[in-house]
N, CA, C and O of each residue as an XYZ file, in Angstrom:
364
protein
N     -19.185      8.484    -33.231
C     -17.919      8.683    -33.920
C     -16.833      9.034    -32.902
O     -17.009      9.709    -31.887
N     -15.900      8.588    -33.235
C     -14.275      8.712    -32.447
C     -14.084      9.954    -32.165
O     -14.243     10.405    -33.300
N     -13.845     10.931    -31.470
C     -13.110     11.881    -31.465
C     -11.523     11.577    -31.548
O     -11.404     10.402    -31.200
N     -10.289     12.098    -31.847
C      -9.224     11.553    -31.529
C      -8.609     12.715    -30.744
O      -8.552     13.856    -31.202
N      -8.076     12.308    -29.341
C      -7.396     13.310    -28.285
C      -6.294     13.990    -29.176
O      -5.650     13.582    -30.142
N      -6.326     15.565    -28.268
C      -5.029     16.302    -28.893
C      -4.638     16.724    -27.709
O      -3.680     17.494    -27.766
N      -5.032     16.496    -26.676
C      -4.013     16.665    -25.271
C      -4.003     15.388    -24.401
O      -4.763     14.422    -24.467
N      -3.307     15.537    -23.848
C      -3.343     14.427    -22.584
C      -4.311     14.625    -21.621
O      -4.420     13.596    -20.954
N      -5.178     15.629    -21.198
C      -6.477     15.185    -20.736
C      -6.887     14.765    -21.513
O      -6.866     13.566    -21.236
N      -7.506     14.929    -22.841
C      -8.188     13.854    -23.664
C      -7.645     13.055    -23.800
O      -8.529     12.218    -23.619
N      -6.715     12.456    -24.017
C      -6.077     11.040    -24.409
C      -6.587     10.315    -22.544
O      -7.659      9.774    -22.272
N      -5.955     10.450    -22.026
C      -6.600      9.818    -20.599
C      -8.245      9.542    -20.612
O      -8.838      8.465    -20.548
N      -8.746     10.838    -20.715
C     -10.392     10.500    -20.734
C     -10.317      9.602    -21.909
O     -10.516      8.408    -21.685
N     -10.145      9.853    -22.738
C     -10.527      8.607    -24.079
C     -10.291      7.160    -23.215
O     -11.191      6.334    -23.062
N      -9.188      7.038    -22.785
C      -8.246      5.509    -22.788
C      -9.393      4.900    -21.298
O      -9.860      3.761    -21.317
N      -9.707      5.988    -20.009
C     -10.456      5.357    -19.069
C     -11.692      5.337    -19.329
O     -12.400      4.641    -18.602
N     -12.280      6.055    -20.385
C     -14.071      5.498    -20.993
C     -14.645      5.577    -19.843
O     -14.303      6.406    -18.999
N     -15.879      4.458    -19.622
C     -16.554      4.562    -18.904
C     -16.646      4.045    -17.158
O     -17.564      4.024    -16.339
N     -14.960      3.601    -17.110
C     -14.666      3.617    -15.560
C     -14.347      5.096    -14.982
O     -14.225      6.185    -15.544
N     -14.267      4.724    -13.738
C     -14.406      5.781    -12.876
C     -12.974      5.839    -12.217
O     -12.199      4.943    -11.881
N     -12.896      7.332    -12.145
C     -11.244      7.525    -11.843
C     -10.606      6.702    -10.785
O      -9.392      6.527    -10.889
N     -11.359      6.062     -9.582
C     -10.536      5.547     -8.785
C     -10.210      3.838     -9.576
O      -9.257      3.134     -9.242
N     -11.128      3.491    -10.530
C     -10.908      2.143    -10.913
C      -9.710      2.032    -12.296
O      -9.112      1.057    -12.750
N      -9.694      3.759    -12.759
C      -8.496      3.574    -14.159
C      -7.273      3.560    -13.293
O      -6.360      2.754    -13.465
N      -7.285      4.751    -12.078
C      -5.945      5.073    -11.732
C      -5.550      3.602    -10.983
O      -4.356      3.338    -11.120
N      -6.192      2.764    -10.346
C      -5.640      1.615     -9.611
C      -4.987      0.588    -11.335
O      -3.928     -0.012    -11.148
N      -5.443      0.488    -12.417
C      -5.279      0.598    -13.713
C      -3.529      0.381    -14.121
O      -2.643     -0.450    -14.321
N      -3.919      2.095    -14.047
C      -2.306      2.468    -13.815
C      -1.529      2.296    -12.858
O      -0.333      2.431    -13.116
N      -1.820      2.034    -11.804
C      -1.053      1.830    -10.773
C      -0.740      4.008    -10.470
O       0.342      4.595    -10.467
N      -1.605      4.371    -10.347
C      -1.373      5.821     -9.520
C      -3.018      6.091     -8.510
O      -4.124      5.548     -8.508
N      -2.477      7.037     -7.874
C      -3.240      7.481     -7.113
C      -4.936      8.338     -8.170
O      -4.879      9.000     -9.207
N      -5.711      8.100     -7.674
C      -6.835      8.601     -8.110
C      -6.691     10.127     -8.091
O      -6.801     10.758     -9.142
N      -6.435     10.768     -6.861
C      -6.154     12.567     -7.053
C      -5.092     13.050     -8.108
O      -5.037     14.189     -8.573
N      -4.135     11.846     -8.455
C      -2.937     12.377     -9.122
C      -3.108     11.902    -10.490
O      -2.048     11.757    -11.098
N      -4.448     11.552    -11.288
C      -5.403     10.988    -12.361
C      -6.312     12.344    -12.730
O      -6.703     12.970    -13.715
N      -6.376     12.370    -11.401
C      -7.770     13.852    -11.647
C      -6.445     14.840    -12.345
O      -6.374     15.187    -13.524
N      -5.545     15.131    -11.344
C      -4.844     16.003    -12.121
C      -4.043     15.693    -13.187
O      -3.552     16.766    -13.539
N      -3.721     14.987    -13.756
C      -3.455     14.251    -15.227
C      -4.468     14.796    -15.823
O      -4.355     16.021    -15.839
N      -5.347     14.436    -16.287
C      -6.674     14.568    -16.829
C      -7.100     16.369    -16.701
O      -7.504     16.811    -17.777
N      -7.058     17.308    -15.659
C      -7.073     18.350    -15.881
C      -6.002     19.228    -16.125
O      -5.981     20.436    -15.887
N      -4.769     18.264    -16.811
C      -3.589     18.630    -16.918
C      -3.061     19.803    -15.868
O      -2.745     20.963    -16.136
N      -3.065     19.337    -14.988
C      -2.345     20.327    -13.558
C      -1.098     19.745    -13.448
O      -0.100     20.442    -13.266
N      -1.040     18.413    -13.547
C       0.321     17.538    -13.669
C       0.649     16.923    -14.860
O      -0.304     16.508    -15.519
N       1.919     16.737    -15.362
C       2.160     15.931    -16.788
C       2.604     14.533    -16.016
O       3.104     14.199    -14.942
N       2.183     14.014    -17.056
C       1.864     12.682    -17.064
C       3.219     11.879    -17.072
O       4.221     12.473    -17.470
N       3.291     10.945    -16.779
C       4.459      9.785    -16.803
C       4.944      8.966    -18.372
O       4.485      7.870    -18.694
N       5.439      9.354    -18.791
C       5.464      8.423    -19.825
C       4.995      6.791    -19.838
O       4.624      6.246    -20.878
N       5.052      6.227    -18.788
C       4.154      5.301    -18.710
C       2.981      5.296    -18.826
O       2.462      4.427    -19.525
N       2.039      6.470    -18.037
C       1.045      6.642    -18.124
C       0.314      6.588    -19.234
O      -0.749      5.993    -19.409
N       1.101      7.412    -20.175
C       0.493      8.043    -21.507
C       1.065      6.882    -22.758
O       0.471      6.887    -23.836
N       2.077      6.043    -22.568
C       1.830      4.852    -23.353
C       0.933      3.952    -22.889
O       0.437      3.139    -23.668
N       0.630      3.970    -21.670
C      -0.375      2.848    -21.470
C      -1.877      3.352    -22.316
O      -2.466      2.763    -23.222
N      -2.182      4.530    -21.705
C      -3.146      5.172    -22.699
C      -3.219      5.382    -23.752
O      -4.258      5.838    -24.230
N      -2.087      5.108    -24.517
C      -1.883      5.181    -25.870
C      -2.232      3.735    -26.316
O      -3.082      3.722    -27.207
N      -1.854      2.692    -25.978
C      -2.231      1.218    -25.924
C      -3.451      1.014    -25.892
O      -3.879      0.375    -26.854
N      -4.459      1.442    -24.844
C      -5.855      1.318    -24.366
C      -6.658      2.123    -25.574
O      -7.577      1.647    -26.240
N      -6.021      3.633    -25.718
C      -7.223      3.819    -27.485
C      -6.242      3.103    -28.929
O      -6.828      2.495    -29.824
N      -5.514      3.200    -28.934
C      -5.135      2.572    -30.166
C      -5.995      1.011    -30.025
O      -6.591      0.740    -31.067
N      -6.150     -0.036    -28.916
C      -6.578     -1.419    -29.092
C      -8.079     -1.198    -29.197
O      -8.848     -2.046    -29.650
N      -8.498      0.178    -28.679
C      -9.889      0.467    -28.883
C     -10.347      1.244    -30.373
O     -11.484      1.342    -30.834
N      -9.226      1.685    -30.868
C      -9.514      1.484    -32.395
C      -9.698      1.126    -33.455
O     -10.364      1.467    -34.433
N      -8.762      0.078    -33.068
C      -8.423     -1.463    -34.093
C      -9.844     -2.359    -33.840
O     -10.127     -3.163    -34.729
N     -10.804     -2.253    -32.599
C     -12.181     -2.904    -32.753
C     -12.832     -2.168    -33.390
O     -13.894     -2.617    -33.821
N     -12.588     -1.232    -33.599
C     -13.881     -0.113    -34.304
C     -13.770     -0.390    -35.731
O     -12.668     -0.728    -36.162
N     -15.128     -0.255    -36.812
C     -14.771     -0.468    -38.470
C     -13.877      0.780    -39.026
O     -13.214      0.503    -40.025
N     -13.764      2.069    -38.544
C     -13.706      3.155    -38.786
C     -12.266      3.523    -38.785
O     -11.918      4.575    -39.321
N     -11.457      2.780    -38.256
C     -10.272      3.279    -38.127
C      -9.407      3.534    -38.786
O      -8.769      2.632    -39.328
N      -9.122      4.732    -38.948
C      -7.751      5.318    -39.510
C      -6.636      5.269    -39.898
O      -5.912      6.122    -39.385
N      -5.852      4.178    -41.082
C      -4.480      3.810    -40.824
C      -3.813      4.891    -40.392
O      -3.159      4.747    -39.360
N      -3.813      6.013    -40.959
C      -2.738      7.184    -40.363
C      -2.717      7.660    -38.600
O      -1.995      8.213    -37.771
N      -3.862      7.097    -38.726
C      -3.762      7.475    -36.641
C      -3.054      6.482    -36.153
O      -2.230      6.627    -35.250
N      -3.321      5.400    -36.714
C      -2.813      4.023    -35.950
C      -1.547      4.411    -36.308
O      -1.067      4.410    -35.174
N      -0.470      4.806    -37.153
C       0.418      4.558    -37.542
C       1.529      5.723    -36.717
O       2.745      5.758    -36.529
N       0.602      6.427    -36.438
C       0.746      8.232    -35.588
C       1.030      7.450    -34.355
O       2.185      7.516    -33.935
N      -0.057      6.524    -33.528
C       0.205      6.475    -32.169
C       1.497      5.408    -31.959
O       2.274      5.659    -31.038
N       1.804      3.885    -33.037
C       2.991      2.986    -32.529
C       3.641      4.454    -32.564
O       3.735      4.912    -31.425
N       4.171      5.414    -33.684
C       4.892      6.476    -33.532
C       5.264      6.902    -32.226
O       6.394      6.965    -31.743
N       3.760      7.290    -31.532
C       4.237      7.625    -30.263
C       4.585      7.141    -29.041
O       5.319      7.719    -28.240
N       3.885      5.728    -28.844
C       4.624      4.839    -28.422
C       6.152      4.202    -28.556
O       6.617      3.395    -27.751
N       6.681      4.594    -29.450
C       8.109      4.123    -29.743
C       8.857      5.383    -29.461
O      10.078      5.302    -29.325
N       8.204      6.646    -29.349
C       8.809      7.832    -28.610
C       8.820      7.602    -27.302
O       9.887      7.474    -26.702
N       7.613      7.519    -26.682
C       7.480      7.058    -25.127
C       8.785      6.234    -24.502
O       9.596      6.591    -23.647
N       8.641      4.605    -25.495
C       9.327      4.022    -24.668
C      11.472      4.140    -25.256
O      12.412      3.345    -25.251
N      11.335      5.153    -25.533
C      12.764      6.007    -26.058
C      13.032      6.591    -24.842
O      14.066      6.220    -24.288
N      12.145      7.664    -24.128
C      11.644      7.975    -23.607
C      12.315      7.658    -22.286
O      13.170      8.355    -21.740
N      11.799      6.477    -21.828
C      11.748      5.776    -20.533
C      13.023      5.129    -20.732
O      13.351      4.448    -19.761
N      13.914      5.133    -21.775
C      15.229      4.257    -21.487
C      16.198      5.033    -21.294
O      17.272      4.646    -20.836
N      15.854      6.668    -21.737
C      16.616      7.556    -21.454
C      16.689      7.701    -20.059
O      17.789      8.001    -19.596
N      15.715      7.547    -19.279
C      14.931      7.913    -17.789
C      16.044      6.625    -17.028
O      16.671      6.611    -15.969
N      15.946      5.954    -17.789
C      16.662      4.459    -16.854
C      17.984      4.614    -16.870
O      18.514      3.868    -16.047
N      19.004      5.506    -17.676
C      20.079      5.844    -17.656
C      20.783      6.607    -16.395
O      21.966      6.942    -16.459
């Protein structure tokens, strides 16, 4: 059964599964030490980061039978915050 993340270390661990930190962070395009600390939340995350990870479990939900309309409907949510987000950043 799914757990569903309530921090951004979990949302990261969810989204990189069963690769290994140097193969998600090349992924993302970041450094593997700066993944570890994402993940042990020492650093906050990029809004890129965390929509991409938001992308990677939401498409890994939609394969599962189990899925949740209200989660799915929670994460475009947060994805459309994210990339709000990043246009503010581009200003």
């Amino acid at each position: 059964m799914f757990v569903y993340p309530t921090s951004q270390g979990e949302l990261i661990r969810a989204a990189r599964g069963t690769r290994t930190q140097a193969e998600f962070a090349k992924l993302l395009g970041c450094d593997r030490s700066c993944l570890s600390r994402y993940e042990r939340e020492q650093l906050g995350a990029s809004p890129m980061v965390i929509s991409r990870c938001l992308d990677i479990v939401a498409k890994s939900m939609r394969s599962s039978e189990e899925t949740p309309r209200p989660y799915e409907r929670a994460l475009a949510q947060a994805r459309r915050v994210v990339a709000e987000l990043e246009r503010l950043g581009d200003k």
